[in-house]
Structures are given as structure tokens and as C-alpha cells.
C-alpha positions in Angstrom: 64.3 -109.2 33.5 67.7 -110.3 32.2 70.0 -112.3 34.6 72.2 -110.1 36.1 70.0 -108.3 37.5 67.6 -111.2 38.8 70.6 -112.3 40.7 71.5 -109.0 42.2 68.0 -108.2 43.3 66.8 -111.6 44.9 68.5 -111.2 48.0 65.8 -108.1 48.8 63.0 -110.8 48.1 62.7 -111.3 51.7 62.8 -107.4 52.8 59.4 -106.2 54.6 60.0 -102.7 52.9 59.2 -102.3 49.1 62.8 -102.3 47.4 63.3 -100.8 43.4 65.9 -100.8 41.5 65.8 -97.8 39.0 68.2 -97.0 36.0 69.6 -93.8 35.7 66.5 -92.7 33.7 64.2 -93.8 36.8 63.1 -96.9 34.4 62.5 -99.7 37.0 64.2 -102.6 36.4 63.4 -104.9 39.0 61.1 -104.4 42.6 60.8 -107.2 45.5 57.4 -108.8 46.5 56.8 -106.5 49.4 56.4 -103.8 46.2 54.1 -105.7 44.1 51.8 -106.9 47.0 51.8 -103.5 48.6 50.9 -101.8 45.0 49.0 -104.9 43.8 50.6 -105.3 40.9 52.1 -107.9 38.9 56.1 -107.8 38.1 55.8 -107.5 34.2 53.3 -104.4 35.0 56.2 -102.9 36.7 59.0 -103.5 34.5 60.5 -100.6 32.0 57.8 -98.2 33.8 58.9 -94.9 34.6 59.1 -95.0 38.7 57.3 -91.3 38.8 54.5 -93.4 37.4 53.5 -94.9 40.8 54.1 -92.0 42.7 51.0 -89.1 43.3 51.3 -86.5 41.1 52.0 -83.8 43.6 55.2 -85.8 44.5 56.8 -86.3 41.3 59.0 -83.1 41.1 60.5 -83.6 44.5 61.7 -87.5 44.1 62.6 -86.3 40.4 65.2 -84.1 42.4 66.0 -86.8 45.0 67.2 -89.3 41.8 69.3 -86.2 40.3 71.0 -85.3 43.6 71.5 -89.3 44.4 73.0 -89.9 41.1 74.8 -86.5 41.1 76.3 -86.8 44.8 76.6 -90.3 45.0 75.3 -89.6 48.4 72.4 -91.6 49.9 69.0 -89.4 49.8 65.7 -89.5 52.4 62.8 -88.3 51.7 58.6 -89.0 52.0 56.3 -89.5 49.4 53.2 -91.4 49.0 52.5 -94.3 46.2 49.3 -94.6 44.7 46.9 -97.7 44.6 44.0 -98.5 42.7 40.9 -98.0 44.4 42.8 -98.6 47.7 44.3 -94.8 48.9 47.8 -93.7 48.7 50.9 -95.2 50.8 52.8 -93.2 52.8 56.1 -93.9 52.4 59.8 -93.0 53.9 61.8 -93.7 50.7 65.4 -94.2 50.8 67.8 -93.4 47.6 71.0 -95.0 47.1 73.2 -95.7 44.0 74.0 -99.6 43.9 77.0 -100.4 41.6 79.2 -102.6 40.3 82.2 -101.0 40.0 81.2 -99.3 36.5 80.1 -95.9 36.3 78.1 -96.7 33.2 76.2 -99.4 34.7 75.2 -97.3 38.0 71.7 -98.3 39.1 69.4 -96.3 41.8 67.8 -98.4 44.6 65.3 -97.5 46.6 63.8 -99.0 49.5 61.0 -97.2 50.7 59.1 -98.1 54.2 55.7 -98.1 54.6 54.1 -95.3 57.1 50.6 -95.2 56.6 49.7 -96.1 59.8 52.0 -94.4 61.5 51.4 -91.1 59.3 47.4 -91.7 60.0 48.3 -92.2 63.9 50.2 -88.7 63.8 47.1 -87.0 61.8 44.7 -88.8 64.6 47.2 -87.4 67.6 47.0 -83.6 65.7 43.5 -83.2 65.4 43.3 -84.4 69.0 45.4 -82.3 70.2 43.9 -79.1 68.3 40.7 -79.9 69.6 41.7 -80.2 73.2 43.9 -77.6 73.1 41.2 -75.0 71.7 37.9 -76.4 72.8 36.1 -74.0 75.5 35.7 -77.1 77.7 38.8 -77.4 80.4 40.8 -80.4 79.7 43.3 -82.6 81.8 45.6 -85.1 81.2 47.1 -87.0 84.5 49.1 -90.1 84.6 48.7 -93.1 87.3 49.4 -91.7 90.3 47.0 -88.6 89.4 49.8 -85.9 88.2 48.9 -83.6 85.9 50.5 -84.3 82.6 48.9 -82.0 80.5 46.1 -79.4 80.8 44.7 -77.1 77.7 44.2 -73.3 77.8 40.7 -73.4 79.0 41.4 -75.1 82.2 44.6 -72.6 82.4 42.2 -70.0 82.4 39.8 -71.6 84.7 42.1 -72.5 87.6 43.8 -68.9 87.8 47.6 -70.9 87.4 50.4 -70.7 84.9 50.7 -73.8 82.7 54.1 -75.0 84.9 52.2 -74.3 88.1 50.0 -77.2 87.5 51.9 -79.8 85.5 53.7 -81.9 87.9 50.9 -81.5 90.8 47.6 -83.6 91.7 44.4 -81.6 90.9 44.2 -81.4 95.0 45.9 -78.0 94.1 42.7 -77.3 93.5 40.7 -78.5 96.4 38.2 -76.1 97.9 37.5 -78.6 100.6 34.1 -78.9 99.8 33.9 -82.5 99.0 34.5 -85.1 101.5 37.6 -88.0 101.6 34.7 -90.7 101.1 33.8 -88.3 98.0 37.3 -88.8 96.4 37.4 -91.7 97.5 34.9 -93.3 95.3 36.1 -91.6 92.5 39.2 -93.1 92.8 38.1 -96.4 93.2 35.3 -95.8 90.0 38.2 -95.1 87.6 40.6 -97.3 89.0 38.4 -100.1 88.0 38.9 -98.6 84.3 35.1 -97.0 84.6 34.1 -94.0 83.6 33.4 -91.0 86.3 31.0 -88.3 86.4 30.0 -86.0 89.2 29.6 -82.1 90.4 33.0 -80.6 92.0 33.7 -77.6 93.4 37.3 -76.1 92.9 39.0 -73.0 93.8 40.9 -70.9 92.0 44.4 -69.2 92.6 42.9 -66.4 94.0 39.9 -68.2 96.2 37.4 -67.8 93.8 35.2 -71.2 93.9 33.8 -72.2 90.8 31.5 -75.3 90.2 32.0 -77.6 87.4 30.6 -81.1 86.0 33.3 -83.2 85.6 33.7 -86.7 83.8 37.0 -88.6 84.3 37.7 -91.3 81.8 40.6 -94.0 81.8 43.2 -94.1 79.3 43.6 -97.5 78.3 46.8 -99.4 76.8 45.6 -101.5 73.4 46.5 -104.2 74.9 44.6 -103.6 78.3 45.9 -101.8 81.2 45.8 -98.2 82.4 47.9 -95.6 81.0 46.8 -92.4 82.6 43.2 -90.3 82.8 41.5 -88.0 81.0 39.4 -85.6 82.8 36.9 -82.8 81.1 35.0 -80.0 82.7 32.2 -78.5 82.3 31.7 -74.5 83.5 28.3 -74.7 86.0 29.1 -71.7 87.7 26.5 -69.4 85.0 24.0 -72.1 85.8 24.7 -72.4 89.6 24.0 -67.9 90.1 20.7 -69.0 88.0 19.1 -71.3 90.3 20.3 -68.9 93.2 18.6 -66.1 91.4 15.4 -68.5 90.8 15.5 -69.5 94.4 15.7 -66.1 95.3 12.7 -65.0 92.5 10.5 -67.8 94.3 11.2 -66.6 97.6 9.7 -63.2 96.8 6.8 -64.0 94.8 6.0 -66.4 98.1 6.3 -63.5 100.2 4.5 -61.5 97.9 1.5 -63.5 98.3 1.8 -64.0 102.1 1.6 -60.3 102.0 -1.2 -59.7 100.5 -3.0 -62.1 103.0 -1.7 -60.6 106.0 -2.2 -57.0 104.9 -6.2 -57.8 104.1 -6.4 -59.4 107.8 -4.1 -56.6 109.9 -5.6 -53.8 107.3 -9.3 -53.9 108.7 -8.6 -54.7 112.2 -6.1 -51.6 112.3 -8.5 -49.3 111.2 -11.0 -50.2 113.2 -8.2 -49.5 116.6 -7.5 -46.5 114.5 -11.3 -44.7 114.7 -11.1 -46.0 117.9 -8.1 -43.8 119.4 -9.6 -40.5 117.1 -12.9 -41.0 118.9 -11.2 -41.0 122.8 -9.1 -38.2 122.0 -12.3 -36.1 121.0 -14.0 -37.4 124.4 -11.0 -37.0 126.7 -9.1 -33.3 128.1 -6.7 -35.1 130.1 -3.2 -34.4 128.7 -1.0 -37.1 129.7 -3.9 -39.9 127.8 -3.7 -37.2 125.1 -0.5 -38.0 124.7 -0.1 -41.7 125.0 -3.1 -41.5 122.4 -1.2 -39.9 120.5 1.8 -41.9 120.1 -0.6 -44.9 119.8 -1.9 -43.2 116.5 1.9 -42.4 115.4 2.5 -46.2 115.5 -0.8 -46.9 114.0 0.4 -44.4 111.2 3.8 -46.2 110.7 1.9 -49.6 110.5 -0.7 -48.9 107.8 2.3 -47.5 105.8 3.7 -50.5 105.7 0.8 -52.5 105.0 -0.1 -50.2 102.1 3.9 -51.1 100.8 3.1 -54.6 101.3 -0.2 -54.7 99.1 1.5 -52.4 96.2 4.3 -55.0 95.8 1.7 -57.6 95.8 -1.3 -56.2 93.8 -0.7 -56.8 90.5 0.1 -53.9 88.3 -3.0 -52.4 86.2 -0.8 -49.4 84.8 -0.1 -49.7 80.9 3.0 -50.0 79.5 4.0 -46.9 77.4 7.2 -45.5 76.1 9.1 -43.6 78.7 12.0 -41.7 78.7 14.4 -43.3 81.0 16.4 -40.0 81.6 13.1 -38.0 81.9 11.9 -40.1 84.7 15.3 -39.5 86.4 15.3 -35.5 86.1 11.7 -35.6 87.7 13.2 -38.1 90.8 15.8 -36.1 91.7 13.8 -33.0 91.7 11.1 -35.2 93.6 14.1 -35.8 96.4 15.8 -32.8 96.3 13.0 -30.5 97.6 13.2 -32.7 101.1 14.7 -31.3 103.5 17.4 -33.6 104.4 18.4 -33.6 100.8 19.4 -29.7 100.8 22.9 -29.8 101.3 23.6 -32.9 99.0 24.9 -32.1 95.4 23.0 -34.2 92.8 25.0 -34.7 89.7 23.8 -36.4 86.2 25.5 -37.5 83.6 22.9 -39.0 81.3 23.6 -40.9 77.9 20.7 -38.6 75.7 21.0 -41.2 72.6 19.2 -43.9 74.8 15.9 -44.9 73.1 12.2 -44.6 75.3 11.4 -48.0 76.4 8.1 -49.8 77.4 7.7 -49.5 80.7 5.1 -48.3 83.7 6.7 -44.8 83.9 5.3 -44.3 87.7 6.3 -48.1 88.6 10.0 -46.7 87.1 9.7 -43.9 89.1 8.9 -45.3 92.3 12.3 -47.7 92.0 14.4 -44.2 91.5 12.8 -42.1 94.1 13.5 -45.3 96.7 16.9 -45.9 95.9 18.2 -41.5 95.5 15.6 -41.3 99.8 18.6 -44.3 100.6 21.1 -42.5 99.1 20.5 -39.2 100.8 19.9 -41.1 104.5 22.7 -42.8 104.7 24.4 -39.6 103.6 23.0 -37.5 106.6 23.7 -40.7 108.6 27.8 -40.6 107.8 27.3 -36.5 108.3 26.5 -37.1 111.6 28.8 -39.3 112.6 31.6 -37.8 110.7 34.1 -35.0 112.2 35.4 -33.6 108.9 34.3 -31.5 106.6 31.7 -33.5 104.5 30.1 -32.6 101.4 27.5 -35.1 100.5 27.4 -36.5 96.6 24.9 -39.1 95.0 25.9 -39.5 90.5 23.6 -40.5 88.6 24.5 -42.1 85.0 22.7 -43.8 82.3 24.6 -45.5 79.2 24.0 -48.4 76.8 25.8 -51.1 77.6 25.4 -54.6 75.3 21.7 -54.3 74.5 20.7 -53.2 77.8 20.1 -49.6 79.1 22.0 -49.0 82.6 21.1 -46.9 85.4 23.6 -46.2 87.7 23.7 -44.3 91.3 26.2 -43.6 93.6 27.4 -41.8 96.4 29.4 -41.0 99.2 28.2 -42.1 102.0 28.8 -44.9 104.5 28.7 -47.6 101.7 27.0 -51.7 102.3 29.0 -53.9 104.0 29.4 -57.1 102.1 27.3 -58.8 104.7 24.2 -56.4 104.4 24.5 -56.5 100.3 23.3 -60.5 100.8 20.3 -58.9 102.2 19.5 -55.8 101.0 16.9 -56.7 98.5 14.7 -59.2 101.3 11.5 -57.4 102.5 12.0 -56.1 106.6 15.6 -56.2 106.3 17.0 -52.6 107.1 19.9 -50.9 108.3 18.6 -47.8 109.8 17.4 -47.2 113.5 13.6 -48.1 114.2 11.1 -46.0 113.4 13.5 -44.7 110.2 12.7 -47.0 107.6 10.4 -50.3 107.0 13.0 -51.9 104.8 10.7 -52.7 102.0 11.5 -50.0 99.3 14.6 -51.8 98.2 12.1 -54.9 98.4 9.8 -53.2 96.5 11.8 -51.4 93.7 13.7 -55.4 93.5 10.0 -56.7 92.3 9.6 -53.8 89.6 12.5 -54.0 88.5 12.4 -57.6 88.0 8.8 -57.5 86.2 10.4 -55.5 83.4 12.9 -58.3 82.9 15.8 -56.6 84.3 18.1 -56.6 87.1 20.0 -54.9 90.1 23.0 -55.1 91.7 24.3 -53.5 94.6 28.3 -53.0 95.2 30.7 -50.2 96.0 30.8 -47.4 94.5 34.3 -45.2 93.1 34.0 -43.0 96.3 33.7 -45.4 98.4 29.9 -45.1 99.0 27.4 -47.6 98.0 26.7 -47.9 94.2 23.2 -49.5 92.5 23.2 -50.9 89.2 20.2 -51.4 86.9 19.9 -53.2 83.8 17.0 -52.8 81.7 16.7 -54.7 78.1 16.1 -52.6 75.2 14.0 -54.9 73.7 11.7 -56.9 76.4 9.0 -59.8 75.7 6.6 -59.4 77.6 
């Protein structure tokens, strides 16, 4: 290094940045300390070395153009590039071109001063992937500062809350509230991540349109490096799916408990009642007086309705001994309807099908099948004759029946109508006793009963409104069952 430069060049001994100076031909003629430490290199390694040299390959041709366009334009030039060290990883650097002179064209010189951004570069890379992966997980994310504002929230909990984005930055997750949780509830919550701890519990929120929806939520503090709190992170996760589950579970339980109560109270009212039963045949034989006749008579009518109900009671509670076989789904429904349309209340109501005839046979108990259509087309067709009598216009009465495929799953559909289930009753309609027709119409364990069989071949059924405004019953039966 000849003395001229030395000279020149000392005064950038001192700078924190890595400082070159290049000849026109990008030889370098001189770099500070901050460049040899940062590169690890010794100064006569460097000197007469074609700058390019340090630089990763895949950044050559761009500070190639930088030099050109610096020397060119006599115009100072910015641009990034990364360094490479040996066995250490690349620098990320912001480089700085500039043509140093003294006063002679011929004698122009380039320095560079380049800043070192690794850090800063990895920092960025660390805030991207981040951010992707809040912004795309499934999990509904949210971002609040101190005073519990919502400073950021990803699409997933967009989507679960019902609100735009600028609905609920700006606003505490109180927006939220379904009221369901207590102040001491919050209350701790607060106090837990106040203390810079880590939060986990079961809320319940509501949506923008009053939909309630249960999620496990964990609320974690943001800290400052240097201690301190700088906002909190909360993430959810969706327990709604699992909360219907333990419902339906509950529910399942329930029934098979009642099932076996059943059983036990039809064996002891089943043998006293027939006993009562020979009893009343045997005075009506001995007796000519009319008005006992008759009482007799409507002893053994209640008798009657008893012992039907008992015998419903011990067929949902016996277990099945019929074999499973292939059935044809829509087959089984052409022989119900013809089953309820011979009845006499059934006359004047129009039956239509529209059945799906590429649905496969399934393995099923074709007169267990049979016994859940029949019950559900005798409910259509009495609450039909039940709005026709209550009704002053002229009423045509229509039950549809549809089958279709619909994601691995065979569905049954019925409706009609009539009077419809009130929201209230369609809590209930599938509990044994409960019934919405006048006594002596119905025992109000069909539904119970057809709910159990339907069930044991691993499906389900749903009960809602139907497009006429009568009621509508779904099934759902898998295509491919283990059993």
C-alpha cells in the first residue's frame, strides 16, 4: 500500500462499517479494520484482489453495474449485497458507492462503505415467517397491546368472530363477550398475565350474529428484551366440534340408560298387566249388565294402549337378533310409503319420491330400516290431518321423500307440509314419552325408537324445517360402516 493512499484511507480506521477503496477496475486498494475483522482476513490478503471476489456469486453482476453507473454518473450508488466468510455464512450488507477524488479524473478511486445487516436482515426473515404463520394457521390469533386493544388479529379469528378486520382492531375482545363468564373470571386472567404468566382457560364468545362458540384459549405476554410488557398474544382453539360431541354422548348415554330401565319395568308391568287383562275378558263373559259392559270395556281399551307401549319399550331394548344383509335403501322406502298410504288418514295426502337410483345396497337390518321410515312418513301424515283440521283454506297435504349421496354418506330426507316443530319441541323430539299429540294419539316413543336404530347403524338424524314450511327429517347413513 503505497503512501498516498495509507494517508487518505486512515481516517476510516475508526468507522464501525467496513470501508474499501476500489480503483476503477474494482482492484482494492486499501479496506479499514472493521473489513478485515468482519471478513477475517488479513490486509495483504485483500490488497490488488478483485472486490467481486468477496462478494456471493449471485451478487456479482448487480455491484458490477453499481461500480459502472458510480463511475459513469459520478452519482453516489445504494444497493444490498451479501459478503462471504469462510466457514462463518454470508454478511448482509447495505453497501454504499461513491467516487472519492482528488481533483484528477485519472486518479478517480471508488469507496465503498458498506453496513453490516445481518441481524437486522435475520430479524426481518424471523418477523416474516411469523407473520405467515399467524396469518395462515387455522388456529385464531390476536395481537392486543397493554390496555387490552386489539392490535392485530389473523384471518382465522376474522372468520370466527363474524366481524370485518377494522371492526375489531381498535376494540377490547369484550366485543366479544357472551356474558357467560363471570367479572372474578376476567378478573384472574387479568391479574395471571399481568404478572407476565402465561394463561390458559375455556371461553365462550359470541359472534356478530349471536352464535356462541366455545374455544380454549391461552394468552401469553409479550415481553420487551430487556424486561417489561409490550402487549399479548392470545390463540384459540375451535371446541365447538368437540363441545356437540360430548352433548351427543351425553345424550347417547342417556338413552342406552333408559333403554335398560325399560326393559326392567316392561318385565315387571308386562306380567302383572296380563294377568288384569284375563281378568276383565273373564267378567265380561260372566256379566249381561251393560253399563259394567262398558266400563269393562274401556278398562281393556287402556289395557290395550298400555301393553303397546310396553311391547315398544322392550323392542328398543332387546337387542337386535336380525342379520345384517344388503338392502336397498330406496326399495325399503317404495314398500313404507305403500305401507302408509293404504291407511286411511293417509288417502288424501300426495306422496312424492325423488330417489337417487345410483346409491349402492348397504348392510343393514332391512325391517329395523323399515320400522324408522314407516314411524317417521305415520308423523308426517298426523300432523298433516292435524293442520287440516285446524286449517280454513284449501289444504292439500304433501310429505317428499329424497335420497342422495352426499360426502360418503347416503341421506334420507322427508318433508312435508304440515304444522312444522317448533324449535322448542325439536330439543325433545327424539326423548322416549315426549309427544306432541293429544292423549290417547300417540306414546311418543317411535321417534325414540327409530333414534336408537338409527344410531346402531352408526348414523344420525336431524330434525329442522322443511322448504314448505313443514317439518323436515334428515338421515345420514355411512356407506361404509364398521361394525
Amino acid at each position: 500500500m503505497n503512501c498516498d493512499r495509507h494517508i487518505s484511507f486512515d481516517a476510516l480506521n475508526d468507522f464501525s462499517e467496513m470501508s474499501f477503496l476500489l480503483s476503477i477496475e474494482g482492484k482494492i486498494l486499501a479496506a479499514n479494520k472493521s473489513a478485515l475483522t468482519s471478513l477475517g482476513k488479513p490486509g495483504t490478503e485483500l490488497l490488488d484482489k478483485q472486490f467481486i471476489s468477496l462478494l456471493n456469486p449471485a451478487h456479482i453482476l448487480k455491484i458490477e453495474n453499481a461500480i459502472i453507473k458510480c463511475i459513469s454518473e459520478r452519482e453516489k450508488v445504494e444497493i444490498d449485497c451479501k459478503f462471504m466468510r469462510d466457514g462463518r455464512g454470508d454478511i448482509d450488507a447495505q453497501c454504499y458507492f461513491s467516487v472519492f477524488s482528488n481533483g484528477e479524473k485519472t486518479s478517480d478511486k471508488i469507496l465503498i462503505i458498506a453496513k453490516d445487516v445481518t441481524e437486522e436482515k435475520q430479524k426481518e426473515l424471523d418477523l416474516l415467517r411469523f407473520y405467515n404463520v399467524a396469518h395462515h394457521t387455522v388456529n385464531p390469533l390476536q395481537i392486543t397491546d397493554l390496555s387490552g386493544r386489539m392490535i392485530y388479529v389473523n384471518p382465522a379469528f376474522v372468520k370466527m368472530s363474524g366481524y370485518k378486520e377494522e371492526e375489531l382492531l381498535g376494540h377490547t375482545p369484550s366485543l366479544l363477550n357472551s356474558g357467560r363468564h363471570s367479572k372474578k373470571f376476567w378478573d384472574e386472567m387479568w391479574h395471571t398475565i399481568s404478572d407476565g404468566k402465561v394463561w390458559v382457560g375455556e371461553v365462550a364468545n359470541r359472534k356478530k350474529n349471536g352464535e356462541v362458540v366455545h374455544t380454549q384459549l391461552l394468552i401469553s405476554p409479550i415481553m420487551k428484551s430487556e424486561g417489561g410488557l409490550l402487549g399479548y398474544f392470545g390463540i384459540h382453539r375451535d371446541l365447538t366440534e368437540k363441545k356437540n360431541l360430548e352433548k351427543q354422548l351425553i345424550h347417547t348415554q342417556k338413552m342406552e340408560s333408559i333403554g335398560t330401565l325399560a326393559a326392567g319395568v316392561a318385565h315387571e308391568v308386562g306380567n302383572p298387566l296380563a294377568s288384569i287383562s284375563a281378568l276383565v275378558q273373564i267378567i265380561q263373559r260372566s256379566t249381561e249388565e251393560v253399563f259394567i259392559k262398558e266400563k269393562l270395556e274401556l278398562v281393556k281399551k287402556q289395557i290395550t294402549r298400555i301393553s303397546k307401549i310396553i311391547r315398544d319399550l322392550v323392542d328398543f331394548s332387546r337387542p337386535s337378533n336380525y342379520e345384517l344383509k344388503l338392502t336397498d335403501v330406496n326399495a325399503n322406502l317404495r314398500e313404507s310409503v305403500e305401507i302408509v298410504r293404504v291407511g286411511k288418514k293417509a288417502k288424501d295426502i300426495e306422496f312424492v319420491s325423488d330417489l337417487d337410483e345410483s346409491i349402492e345396497p348397504l348392510h343393514l337390518v332391512s325391517d329395523q330400516l323399515q320400522q324408522v321410515f314407516v314411524n317417521i312418513l305415520i308423523n308426517g301424515v298426523d300432523a298433516i290431518v292435524e293442520k287440516k283440521g285446524v286449517t280454513k283454506e284449501d289444504y292439500t297435504g304433501k310429505i317428499h321423500i329424497k335420497t342422495q349421496c352426499v360426502n360418503g354418506n347416503i341421506q334420507i330426507i322427508f318433508y312435508d307440509n304440515g304444522p312444522g316443530v317448533s324449535e322448542e319441541h325439536s330439543m325433545k323430539i327424539f326423548e322416549p314419552f315426549f309427544t306432541t299429540k293429544k292423549e290417547g294419539k300417540g306414546t311418543g316413543l317411535g321417534l325414540w325408537v327409530s333414534y336408537g336404530i338409527v344410531k346402531s347403524f352408526q348414523g344420525d338424524i336431524k330434525v329442522g324445517t322443511s322448504p314448505m314450511g313443514g317439518a323436515e327429517f334428515v338421515i345420514n347413513l355411512p356407506t361404509n360402516p364398521v361394525y
